[in-house]
N, C-alpha and C positions, 0 to 999 in steps of 0.2 A: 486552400488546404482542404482536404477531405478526409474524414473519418473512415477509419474502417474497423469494424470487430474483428479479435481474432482468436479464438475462443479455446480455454486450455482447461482440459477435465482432470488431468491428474500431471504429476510431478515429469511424468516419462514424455510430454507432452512440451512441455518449456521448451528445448533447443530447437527441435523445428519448429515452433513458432516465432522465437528471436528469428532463423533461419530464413523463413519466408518473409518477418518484417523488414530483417535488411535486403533480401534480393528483392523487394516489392521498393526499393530507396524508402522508408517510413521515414519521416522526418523527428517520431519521437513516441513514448508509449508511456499512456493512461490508464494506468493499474485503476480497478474498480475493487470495493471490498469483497474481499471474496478469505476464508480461512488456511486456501490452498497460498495461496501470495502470501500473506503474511508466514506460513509456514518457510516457504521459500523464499524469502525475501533476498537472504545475501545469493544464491543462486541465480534470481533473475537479477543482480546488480551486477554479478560477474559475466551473466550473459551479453545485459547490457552494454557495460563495460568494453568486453571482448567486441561488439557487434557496433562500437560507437552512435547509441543510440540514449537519449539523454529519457530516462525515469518519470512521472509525476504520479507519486504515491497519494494517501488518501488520509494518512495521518500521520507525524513525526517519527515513527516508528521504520516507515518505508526509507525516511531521509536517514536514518540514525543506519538503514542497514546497507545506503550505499546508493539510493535512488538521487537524482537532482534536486529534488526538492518537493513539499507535500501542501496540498490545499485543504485540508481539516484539521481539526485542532489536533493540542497540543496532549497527548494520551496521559504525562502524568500531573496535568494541570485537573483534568477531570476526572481522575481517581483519587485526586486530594479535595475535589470539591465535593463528590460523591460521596467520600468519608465522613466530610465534614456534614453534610446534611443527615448522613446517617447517624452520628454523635446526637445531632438535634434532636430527630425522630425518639429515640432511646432514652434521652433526659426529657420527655413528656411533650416535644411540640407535636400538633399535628400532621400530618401526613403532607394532605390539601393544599 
């Protein structure tokens, strides 16, 4: 299997990129963090989708909007722990 980038700077950029990953046969596509994806998220699921080409997002977030499945945690496990150390910091512990 061989990797290829395929590199999308704005929203109007998505379908010919799905377009070229199917007519190139991709076997499947590795969203990397980026705030344009996550904004798009159900967008590139329906491309996907349409384009039979299976997703692997970067947090549960991607999975929740339609991607195959995600290899980083779990987004609101770590804004509950983040809270929670914030609680700490606030009632006197240190930082450190």
């Amino acid at each position: 299997m061989e990797a290829r980038l395929v590199e999308v700077r704005d929203a109007d950029e998505l379908e010919l990129a799905f377009t070229v990953m199917a007519r190139e046969r991709a076997r499947g596509v590795v969203l990397v963090p980026s705030s344009l994806l996550v904004t798009h998220g159900l967008r590139i699921a329906e491309l996907a989708t349409k384009r039979r080409l299976p997703v692997l997002g970067w947090t549960d977030l991607q999975a929740q909007k339609g991607a195959l499945m995600s290899y980083g945690p779990s987004t609101s496990d770590v804004l509950r722990r983040a809270g929670g150390l914030v609680a700490k910091i606030l009632n006197g512990a240190r930082p450190g």
